[in-house]
C-alpha positions in Angstrom: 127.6 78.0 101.3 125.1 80.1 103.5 121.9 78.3 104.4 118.8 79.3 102.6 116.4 81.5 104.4 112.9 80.3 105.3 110.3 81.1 102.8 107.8 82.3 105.4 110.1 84.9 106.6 110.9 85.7 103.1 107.2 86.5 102.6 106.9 88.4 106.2 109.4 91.1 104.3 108.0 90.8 101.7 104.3 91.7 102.9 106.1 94.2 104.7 108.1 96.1 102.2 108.5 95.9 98.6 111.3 94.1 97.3 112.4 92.7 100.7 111.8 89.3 100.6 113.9 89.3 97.1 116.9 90.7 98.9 116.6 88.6 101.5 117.3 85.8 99.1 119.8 87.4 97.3 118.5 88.4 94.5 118.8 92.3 95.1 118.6 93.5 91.6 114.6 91.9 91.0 113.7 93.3 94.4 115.1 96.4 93.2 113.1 96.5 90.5 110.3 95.6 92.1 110.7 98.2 95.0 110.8 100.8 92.1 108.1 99.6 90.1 105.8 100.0 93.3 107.1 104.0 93.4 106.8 104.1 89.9 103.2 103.2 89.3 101.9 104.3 92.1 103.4 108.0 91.2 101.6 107.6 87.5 98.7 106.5 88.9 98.1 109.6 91.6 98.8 111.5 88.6 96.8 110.2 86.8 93.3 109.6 89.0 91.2 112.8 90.5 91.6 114.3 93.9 88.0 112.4 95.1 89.3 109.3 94.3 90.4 107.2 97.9 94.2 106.2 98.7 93.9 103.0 97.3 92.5 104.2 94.1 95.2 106.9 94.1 98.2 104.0 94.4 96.5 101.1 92.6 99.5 101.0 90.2 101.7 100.4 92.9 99.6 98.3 94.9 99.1 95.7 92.5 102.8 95.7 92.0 103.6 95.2 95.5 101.0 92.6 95.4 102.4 90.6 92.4 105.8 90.6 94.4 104.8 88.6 97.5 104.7 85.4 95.8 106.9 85.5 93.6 109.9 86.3 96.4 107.8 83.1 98.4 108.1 81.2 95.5 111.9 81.6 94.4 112.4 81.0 98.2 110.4 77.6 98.4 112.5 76.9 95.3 115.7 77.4 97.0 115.0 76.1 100.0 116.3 72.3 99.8 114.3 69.3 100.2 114.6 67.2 103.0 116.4 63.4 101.8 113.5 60.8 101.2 113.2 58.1 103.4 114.4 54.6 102.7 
C-alpha cells in the first residue's frame, strides 16, 4: 500500500490547478470533473457577461468552482491521511 500524500501539498496543487490536488490522491475521475467544471462555467459565464465587465467577472463561474475545489481535495486528503497511534 502506497503512503498517503500530505494534505498541504495536496492543497499547493490544488491552489495551483484545478483538479490537481484530487489526482494527487487518486481520485482522478472527481478532479476530472472538477477541472472541467472550471472550463465549463467559466466558458458560460464569458458568454454570458458584457465586454466591460473585468476578468474576474468574465470567469466567476469558473472561479468559484475552482474555489469550492481547494478544500474539498484538503479535506479527502486530511481524511486519508492516517492518524498517528495514541499514546499509552
Amino acid at each position: 500500500m502506497r503512503k498517503p500524500i500530505q494534505p498541504y501539498l495536496v492543497l499547493a496543487l490544488a491552489i495551483a490547478l484545478p483538479g490537481a490536488g484530487h489526482v494527487a490522491i487518486r481520485e482522478a475521475p472527481r478532479g476530472l470533473v472538477f477541472a472541467l467544471s472550471v472550463v465549463l462555467f467559466s466558458v458560460l459565464t464569458y458568454v454570458t457577461t458584457t465586454a466591460d465587465q473585468s476578468f474576474i467577472g468574465r470567469h466567476a463561474g469558473g472561479l468559484f468552482i475552482w474555489a469550492l475545489s481547494i478544500p474539498d481535495a484538503y479535506r479527502r486528503a486530511r481524511l486519508l491521511k492516517p492518524k498517528p497511534p495514541a499514546a499509552a
